[in-house]
MARPA-488584 format. One record per residue: x, y, z of N, C-alpha, C in turn; residue in three letters. Coordinates in steps of 0.02 Angstrom, whole numbers, plus 50000, padded with zeros to 5 digits. Layout:
<recs>
X, Y, Z, X, Y, Z, X, Y, Z, ALA .
...
</recs>
This chain:
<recs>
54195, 51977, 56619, 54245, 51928, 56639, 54296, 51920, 56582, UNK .
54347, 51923, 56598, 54418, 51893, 56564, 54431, 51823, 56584, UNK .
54455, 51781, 56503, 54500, 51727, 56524, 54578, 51731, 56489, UNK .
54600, 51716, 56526, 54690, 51711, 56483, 54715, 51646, 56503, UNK .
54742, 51599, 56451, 54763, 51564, 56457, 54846, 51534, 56452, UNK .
54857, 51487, 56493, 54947, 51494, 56474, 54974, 51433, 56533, UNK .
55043, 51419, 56518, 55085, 51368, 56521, 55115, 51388, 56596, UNK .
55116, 51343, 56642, 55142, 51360, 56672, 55211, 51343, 56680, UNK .
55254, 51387, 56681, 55330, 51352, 56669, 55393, 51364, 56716, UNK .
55350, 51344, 56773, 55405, 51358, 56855, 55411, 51279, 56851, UNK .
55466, 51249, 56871, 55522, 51209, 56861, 55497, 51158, 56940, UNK .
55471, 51190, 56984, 55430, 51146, 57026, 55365, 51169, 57021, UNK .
55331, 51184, 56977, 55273, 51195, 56971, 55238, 51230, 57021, UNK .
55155, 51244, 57049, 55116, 51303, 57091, 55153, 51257, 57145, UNK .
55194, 51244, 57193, 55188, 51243, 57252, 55172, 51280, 57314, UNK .
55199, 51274, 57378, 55154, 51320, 57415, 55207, 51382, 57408, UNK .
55274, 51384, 57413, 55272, 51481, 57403, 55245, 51516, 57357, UNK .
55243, 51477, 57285, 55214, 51516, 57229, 55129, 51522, 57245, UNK .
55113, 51484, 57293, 55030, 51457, 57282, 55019, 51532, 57362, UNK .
55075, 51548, 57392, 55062, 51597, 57453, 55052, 51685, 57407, UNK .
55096, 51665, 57360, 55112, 51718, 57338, 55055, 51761, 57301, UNK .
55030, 51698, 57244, 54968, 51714, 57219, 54912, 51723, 57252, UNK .
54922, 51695, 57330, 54833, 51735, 57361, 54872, 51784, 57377, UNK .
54916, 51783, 57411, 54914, 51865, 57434, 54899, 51937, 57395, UNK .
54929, 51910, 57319, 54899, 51964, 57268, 54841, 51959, 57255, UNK .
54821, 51913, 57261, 54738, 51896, 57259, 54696, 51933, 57320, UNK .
54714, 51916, 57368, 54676, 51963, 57414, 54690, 52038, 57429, UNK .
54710, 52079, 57371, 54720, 52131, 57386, 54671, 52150, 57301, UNK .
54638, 52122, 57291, 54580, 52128, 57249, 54492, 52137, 57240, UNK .
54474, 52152, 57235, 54417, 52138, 57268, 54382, 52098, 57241, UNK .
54388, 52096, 57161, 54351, 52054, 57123, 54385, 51969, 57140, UNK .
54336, 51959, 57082, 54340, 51860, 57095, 54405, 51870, 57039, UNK .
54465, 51813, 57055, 54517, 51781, 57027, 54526, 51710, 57016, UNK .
54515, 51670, 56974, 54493, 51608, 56985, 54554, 51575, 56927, UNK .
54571, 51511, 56956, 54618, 51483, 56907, 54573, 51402, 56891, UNK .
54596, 51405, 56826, 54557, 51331, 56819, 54614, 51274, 56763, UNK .
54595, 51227, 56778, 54636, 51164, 56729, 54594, 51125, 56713, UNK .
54577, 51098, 56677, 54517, 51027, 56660, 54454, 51064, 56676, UNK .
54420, 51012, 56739, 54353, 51019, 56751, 54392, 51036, 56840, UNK .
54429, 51056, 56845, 54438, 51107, 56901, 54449, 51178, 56906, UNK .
54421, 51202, 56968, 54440, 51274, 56977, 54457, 51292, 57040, UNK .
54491, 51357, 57041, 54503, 51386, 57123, 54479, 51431, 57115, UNK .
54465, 51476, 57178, 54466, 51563, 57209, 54558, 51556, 57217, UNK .
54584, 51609, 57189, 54659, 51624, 57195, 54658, 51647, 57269, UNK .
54601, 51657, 57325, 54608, 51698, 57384, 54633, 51640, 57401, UNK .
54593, 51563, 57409, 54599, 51525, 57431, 54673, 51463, 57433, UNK .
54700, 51481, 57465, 54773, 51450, 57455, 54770, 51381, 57463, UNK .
54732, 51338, 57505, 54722, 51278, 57494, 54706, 51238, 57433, UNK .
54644, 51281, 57412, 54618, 51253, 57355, 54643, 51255, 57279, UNK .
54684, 51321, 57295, 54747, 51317, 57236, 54783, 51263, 57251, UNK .
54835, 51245, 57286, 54841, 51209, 57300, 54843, 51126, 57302, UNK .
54775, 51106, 57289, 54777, 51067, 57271, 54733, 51045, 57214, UNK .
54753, 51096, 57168, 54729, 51064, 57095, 54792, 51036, 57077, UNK .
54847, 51025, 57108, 54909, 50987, 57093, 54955, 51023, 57025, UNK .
54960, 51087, 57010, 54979, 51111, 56952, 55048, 51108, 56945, UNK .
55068, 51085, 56878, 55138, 51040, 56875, 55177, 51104, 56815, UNK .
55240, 51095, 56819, 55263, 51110, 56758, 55250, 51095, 56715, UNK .
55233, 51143, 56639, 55210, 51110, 56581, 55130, 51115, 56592, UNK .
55090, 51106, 56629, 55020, 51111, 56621, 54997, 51180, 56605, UNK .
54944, 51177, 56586, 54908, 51230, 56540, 54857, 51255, 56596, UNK .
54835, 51300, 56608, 54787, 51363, 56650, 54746, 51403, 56625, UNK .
54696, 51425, 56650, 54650, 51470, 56625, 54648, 51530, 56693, UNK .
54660, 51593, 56680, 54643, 51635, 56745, 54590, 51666, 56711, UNK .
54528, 51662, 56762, 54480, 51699, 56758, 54486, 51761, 56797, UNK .
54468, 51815, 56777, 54446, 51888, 56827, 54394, 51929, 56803, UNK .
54374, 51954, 56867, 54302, 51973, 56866, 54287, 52033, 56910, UNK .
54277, 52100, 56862, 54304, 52153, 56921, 54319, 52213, 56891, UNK .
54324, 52268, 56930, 54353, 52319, 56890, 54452, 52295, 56868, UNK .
54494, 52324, 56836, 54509, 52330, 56788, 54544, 52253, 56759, UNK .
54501, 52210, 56738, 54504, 52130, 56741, 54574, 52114, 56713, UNK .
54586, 52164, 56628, 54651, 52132, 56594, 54679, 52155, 56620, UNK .
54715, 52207, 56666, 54772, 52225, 56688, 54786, 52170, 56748, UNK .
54745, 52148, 56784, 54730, 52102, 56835, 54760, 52051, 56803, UNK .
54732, 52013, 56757, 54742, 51948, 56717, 54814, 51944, 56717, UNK .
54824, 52004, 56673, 54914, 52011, 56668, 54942, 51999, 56699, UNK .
54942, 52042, 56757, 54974, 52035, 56841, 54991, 51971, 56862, UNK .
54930, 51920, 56869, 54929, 51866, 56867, 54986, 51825, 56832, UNK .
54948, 51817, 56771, 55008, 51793, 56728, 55075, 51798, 56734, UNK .
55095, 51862, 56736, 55178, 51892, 56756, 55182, 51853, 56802, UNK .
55174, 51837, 56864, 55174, 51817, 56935, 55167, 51773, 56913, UNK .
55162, 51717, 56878, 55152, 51651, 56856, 55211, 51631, 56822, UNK .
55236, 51646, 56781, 55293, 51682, 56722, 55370, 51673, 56771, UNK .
55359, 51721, 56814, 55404, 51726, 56840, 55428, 51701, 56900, UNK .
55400, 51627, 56935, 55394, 51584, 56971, 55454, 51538, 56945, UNK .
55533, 51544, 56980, 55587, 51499, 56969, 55606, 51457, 57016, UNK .
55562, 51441, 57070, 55587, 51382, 57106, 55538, 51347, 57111, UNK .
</recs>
């Protein structure tokens, strides 16, 4: 397992296009993708439950992955996080 951690800095924070976007890359994975804040976590498949960990601009994240090739995954992630402007 990989963790990477980081800021999230989209200007309306995970809402639901960014929160559609990330399962869909998520479900084209096979392994587990999991995002966490505090004492919460999601499955990235799960768009609800991303969702509503309420993730704001400025808050801090942990992506877990678990899987064949995890850091390139992680990255992916991240980028796709990164690059979230509305």
């Amino acid at each position: 397992m990989i963790e990477y951690s980081m800021i999230v800095t989209a200007p309306s924070g995970l809402h639901t296009r960014p929160c559609a976007q990330l399962c869909h890359f998520a479900k084209n994975y096979s392994g587990q993708i999991e995002m966490a804040r505090g004492d919460k976590s999601a499955n990235l498949k799960s768009m609800f439950k991303l969702m509503s960990m309420g993730i704001k601009n400025g808050m801090e994240v942990t992506i877990r992955v678990e899987g064949e090739n995890e850091k390139e995954i992680a990255q992916s992630v991240a980028e796709l996080i990164r690059n979230i402007r509305d």
